[in-house]
Every structure is written in structure tokens, then in C-alpha cells.
C-alpha positions, 0 to 999 in steps of 0.5 A, spaced: 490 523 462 494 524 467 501 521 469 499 520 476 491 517 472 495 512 469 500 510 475 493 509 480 490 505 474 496 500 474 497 499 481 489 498 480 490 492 474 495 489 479 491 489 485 486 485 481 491 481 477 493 478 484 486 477 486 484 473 481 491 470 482 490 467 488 481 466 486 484 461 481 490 459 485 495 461 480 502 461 482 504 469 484 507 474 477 514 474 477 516 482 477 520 486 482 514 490 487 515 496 485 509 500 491 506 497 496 499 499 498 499 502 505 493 499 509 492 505 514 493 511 510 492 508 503 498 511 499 502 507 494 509 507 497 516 505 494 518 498 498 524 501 503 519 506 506 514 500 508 515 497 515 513 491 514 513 489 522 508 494 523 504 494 517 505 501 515 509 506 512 513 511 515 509 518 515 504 512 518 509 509 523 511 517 525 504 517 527 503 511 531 501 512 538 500 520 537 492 522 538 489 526 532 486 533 533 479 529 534 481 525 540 483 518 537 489 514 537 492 513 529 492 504 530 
């Protein structure tokens, strides 16, 4: 397998982890975040490049507002 395999199969173990966390109403894991998932692109990003504010990342946020090749709005 693949570094890159093995880095989505571990943020996918942690994306179900917390799922099942929060079914059974158990207290969050305690660990440092260490990426976070992007809801408008669905990249993996480090946490100081993620804007909480606006819900997204950078290279999302660079984009916001600017039309795409086929017409629509990035939102």
C-alpha cells in the first residue's frame, strides 16, 4: 500500500470513530486534530490553513465568489 492509501484509511478510521462517538454519546477522543476535512473541495487539510469562519480552506476561500469555467458560483 501506498503512503498517501494509508494516510486517507486513517483519517477515514477517525471520520467513523467520531460517528460512532457521538451514536453512542461518548465523550470526543482526546488527540490533537491533525487535518481537517474541507466540506467544499473534500481535501484533508492541516488546521492553520482551514478558516473556520467561512467553513473552508484556502485554496476554497481564493475561489469564493469567482465564477467557474461553466458559469456557477463556487459557494
Amino acid at each position: 500500500m501506498s503512503r498517501t492509501r494509508l494516510v486517507g484509511l486513517r483519517y477515514a478510521f477517525r471520520e467513523v470513530e467520531a460517528i460512532v462517538r457521538v451514536a453512542l454519546r461518548l465523550p470526543a477522543a482526546s488527540a490533537r486534530v491533525c487535518a481537517i476535512r474541507c466540506p467544499r473541495c473534500g481535501r484533508w487539510v492541516k488546521p492553520r490553513r482551514y478558516d473556520l469562519r467561512r467553513s473552508s480552506c484556502r485554496s476554497c476561500v481564493r475561489t469564493l465568489g469567482r465564477p467557474r469555467w461553466d458559469g456557477e458560483l463556487c459557494l
